[in-house]
N, C-alpha and C positions, 0 to 999 in steps of 0.2 A: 098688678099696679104697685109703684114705688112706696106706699104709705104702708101696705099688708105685706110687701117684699123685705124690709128693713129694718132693723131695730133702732128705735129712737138712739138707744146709747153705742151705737155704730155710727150714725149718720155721720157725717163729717161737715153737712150745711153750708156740700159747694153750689148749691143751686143749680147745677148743671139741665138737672133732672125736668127742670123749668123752664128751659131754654130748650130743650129737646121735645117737649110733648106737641107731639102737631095737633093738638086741640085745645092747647093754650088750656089742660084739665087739671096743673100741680097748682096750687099755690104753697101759701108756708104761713106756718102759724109758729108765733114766739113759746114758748115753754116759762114755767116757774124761771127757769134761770137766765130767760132771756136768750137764749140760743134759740133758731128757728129749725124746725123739721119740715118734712112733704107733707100735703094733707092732699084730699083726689076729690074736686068736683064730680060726683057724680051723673048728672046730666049730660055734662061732656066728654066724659071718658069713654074710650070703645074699646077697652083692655086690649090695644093693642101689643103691650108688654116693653116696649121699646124705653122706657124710661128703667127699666130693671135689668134687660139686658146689655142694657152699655152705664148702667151705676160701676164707677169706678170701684167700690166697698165688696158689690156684689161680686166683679168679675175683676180676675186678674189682672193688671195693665202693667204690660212688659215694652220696653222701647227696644227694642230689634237693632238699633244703632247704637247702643248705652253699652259701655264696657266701665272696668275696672278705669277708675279718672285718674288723670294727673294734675299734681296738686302744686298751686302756688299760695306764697303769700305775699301778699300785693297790696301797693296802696297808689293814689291819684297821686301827681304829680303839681297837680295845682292845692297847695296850703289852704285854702280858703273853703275850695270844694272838701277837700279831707276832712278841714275842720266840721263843719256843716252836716256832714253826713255823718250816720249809724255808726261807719266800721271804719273803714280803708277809704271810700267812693270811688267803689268799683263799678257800681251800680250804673253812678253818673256816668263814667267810660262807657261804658256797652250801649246809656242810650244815647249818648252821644254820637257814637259811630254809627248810627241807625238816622238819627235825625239830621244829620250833616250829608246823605245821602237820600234825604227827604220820607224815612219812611217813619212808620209809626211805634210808640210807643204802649202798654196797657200795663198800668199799676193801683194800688191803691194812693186814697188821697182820706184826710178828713173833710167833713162836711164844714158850711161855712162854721156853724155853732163850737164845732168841734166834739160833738155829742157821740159823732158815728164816723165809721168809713165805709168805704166803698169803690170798688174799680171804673177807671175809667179808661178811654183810649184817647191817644193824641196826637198830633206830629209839630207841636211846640214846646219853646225850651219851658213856658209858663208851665206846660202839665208837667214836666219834668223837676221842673223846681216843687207841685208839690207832691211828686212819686216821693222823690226820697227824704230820707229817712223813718226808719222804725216805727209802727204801729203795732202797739200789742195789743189788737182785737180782732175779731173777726170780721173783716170782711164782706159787705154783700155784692156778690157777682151777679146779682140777675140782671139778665142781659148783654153780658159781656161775652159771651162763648159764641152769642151772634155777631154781635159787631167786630169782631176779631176776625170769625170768616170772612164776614163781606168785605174786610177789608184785604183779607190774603188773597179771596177770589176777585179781588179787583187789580193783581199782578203787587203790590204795595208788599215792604217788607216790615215785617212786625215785632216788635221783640216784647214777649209776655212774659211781665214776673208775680209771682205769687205763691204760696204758701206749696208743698208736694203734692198735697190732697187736691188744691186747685188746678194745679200742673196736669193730676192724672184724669181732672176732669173736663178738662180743654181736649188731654191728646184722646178722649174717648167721643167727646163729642164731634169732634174733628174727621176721626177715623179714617186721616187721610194723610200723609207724607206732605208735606209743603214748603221748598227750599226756601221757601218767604218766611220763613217763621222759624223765629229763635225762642226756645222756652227757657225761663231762668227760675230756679225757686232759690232756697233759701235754709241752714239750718236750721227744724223748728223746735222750740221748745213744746208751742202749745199756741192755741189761741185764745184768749180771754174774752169773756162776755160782755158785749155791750152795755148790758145791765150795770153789771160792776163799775164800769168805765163810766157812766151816765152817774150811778150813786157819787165816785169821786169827784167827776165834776161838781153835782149839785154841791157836794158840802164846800169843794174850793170857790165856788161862786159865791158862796153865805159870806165865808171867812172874808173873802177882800170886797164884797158889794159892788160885786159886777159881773158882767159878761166875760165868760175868756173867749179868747180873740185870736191866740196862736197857741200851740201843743205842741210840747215836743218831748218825748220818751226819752229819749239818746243828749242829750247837751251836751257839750262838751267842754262845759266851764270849768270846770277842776278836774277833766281829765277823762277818757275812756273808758278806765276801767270802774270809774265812779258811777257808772250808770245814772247821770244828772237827769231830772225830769224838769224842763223848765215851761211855764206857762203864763200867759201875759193876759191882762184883763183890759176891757173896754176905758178904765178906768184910770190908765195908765202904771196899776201896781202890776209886779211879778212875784209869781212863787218858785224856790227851788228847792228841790229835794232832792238825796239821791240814797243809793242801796242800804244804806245806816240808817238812816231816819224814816223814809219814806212809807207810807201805808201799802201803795202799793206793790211795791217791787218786795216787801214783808211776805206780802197773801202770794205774789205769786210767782218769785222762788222758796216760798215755804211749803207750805202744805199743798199749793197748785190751788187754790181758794177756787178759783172762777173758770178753770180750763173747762173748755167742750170734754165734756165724758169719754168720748171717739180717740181725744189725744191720747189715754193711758194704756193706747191699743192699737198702736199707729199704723196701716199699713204699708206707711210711704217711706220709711226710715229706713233704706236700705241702699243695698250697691246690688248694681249695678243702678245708677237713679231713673227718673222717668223725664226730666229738666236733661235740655243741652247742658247749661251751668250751674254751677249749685252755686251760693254766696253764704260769707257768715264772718263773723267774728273767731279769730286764730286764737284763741285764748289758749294757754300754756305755753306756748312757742317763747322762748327765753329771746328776748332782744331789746333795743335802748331803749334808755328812758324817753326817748323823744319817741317815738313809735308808740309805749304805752299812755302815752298823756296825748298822742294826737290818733289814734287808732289803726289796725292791723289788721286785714282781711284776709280768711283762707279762700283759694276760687278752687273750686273742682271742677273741671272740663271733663265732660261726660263722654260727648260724641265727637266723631269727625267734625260737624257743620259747626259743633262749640268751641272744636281745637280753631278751625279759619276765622271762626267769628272772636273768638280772643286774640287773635291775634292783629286783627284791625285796632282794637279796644289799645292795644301795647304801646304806640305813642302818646298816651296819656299817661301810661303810669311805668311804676315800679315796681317789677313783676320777680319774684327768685323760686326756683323749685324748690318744693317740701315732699314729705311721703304721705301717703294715705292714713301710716298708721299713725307720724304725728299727729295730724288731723283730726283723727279719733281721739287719741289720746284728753287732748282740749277741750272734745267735743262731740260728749258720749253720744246726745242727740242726732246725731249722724247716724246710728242704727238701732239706737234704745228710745224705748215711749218711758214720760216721766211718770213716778205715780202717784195717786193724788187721797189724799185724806176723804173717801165720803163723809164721813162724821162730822167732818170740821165746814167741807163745802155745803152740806145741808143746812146747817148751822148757819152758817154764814148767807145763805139765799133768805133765809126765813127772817132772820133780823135786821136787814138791810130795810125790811121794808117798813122798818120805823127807827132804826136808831142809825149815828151817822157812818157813813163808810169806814174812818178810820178804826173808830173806836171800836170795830165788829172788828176789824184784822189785828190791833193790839192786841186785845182782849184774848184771840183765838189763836195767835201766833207769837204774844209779845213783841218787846219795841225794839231790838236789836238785838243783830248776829255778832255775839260778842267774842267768838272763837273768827270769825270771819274778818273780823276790823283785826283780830291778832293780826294776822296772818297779814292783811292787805297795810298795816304800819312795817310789820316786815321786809315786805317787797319791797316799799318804798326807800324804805332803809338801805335796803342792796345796793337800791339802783344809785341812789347819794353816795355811799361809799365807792361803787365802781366807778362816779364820775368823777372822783376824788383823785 
């Protein structure tokens, strides 16, 4: 059984394992840091072992159609959509060419509260509108690996995006070939705890007395590479923050505060991928200043069915070939796990649950990357002079 088979600090909490037990015998229990693991109903379990022998952690998952990718960097051709979105809105291209031929989409969304996320499937642009853009949490899939089939085995084409670890746990639950289905993941840094995520909110809800209402990780009001977090309360105030000031983008490109234990050990971060396409932000790729203030997406087309299916996606955008090893270059993520402070994450789980979010990641990371803001008044300085 999947609970005795796995180590907690392996699991990667794609749920899959839940969605595959024919006795409905996994459920999942939250931990100290808010991540959830397998636990095994008893009763109903009849070790038949099928949830450990198709765990994506446990067993290799190799995609037989996955070669060495060709690399673009891309972005939408609609201003509006670009601005809106994460990176480039590349994202929005791919489902678009899915749901203009009526098929369906599966992504993450936040919850109304904004507290949590979680996947869902769709074939409107409403679910599309709130797939994209960037959530830096985890995810809960249960139930998704089902509705995903019944929707491929109902002839429907599907296009799934989600994190590598959730990608290898679709093509295992699947464990079938399906020309209906396009898998997209994403480069990851890591996934952050709902927990942490739930503490920022509470304190941003103190600070302006109210409900938030809209979340948005990615903003794009001063720019791309400013990583804006903007959030809107019931109340009609907003907050914005971004990588200089911000608590959380502090905890978790610093010390990895709140990452799932699993990301410092990834086993998805490689090439040949397990995703038709991969998505991410082109970071290092020298180009205009209007690209870096409206954003730059690198796409890695995997397989065959990714090369034809990108290339439907092309009348939306603005596509140029790059190499693989730019690619890395920008973004080491693509085959390296980040590593993460235990000291600092323990620390930080234990205190949250009496003092406020920010002041536990000040505190434990201090309040600014001051070699970082060098650097980023630099660039910007180039880019003024080159347009000069």
């Amino acid at each position: 059984m999947i609970s005795k088979s796995i180590d907690k600090a392996d699991c990667t909490g794609c749920k899959m394992c839940g969605d595959l037990c024919p006795k409905s015998a996994i459920f999942f229990e939250n931990e100290s840091d808010g991540f959830w693991s397998p636990a095994i109903d008893g009763e109903k379990c009849v070790n038949c072992g099928v949830c450990s022998a198709r765990c994506p952690v446990l067993n290799e998952t190799i995609n037989k159609h996955a070669t060495t990718p060709r690399v673009y960097a891309a972005w939408n051709k609609n201003e509006s959509i670009r601005l809106k979105s994460s990176s480039g809105g590349i994202y929005y291209a791919l489902a678009e060419a899915v749901l203009k031929k009526e098929g369906y989409i599966a992504g993450c969304v936040f919850s109304d509260d904004c507290r949590s996320v979680f996947h869902i499937a769709g074939n409107a642009y409403e679910e599309l509108n709130k797939i994209i853009r960037s959530k830096y949490l985890q995810s809960d899939t249960a139930g998704i690996y089902r509705k995903v089939q019944v929707i491929l085995d109902g002839g429907e084409k599907v296009l799934f995006c989600g994190t590598p670890c959730q990608n290898a746990a679709l093509f295992e639950f699947l464990k079938k070939d399906y020309d209906n289905l396009i898998q997209c993941d994403f480069i990851c840094h890591g996934v952050n705890s709902p927990k942490a995520h739930q503490a920022h909110i509470n304190e941003l809800e103190k600070k302006y007395g109210s409900e938030a209402v809209f979340f948005n990780f990615r903003d794009k009001g001063r720019g791309w590479e400013m990583l804006g977090t903007l959030v809107e309360f019931k109340n009609g105030k907003s907050s914005f923050t971004h990588r200089y000031n911000s608590a959380w983008w502090r905890g978790y490109l610093g010390s990895n505060l709140y990452l799932r234990r699993s990301c410092e050990r990834c086993r998805f971060k490689k090439i040949p991928r397990i995703s038709d396409i991969s998505l991410g932000d082109f970071w290092g790729l020298s180009s205009t200043a209007e690209n870096m203030e409206k954003g730059l997406s690198v796409v890695m087309v995997n397989t065959g069915k990714g090369t034809d299916f990108y290339a439907e996606a092309l009348p939306f955008l603005h596509s140029e070939s790059q190499t693989i090893e730019k690619a890395i270059s920008g973004n080491s993520c693509i085959l390296r796990s980040v590593k993460i402070n235990h000291e600092k994450r323990d620390e930080f789980f234990r205190r949250i649950e009496n003092e406020e979010f920010s002041k536990v990641v000040f505190d434990l990371e201090g309040t600014i990357y001051f070699q970082m803001l060098k650097r980023m008044i630099k660039k910007w300085l180039g880019y003024f002079l080159e347009a000069k």
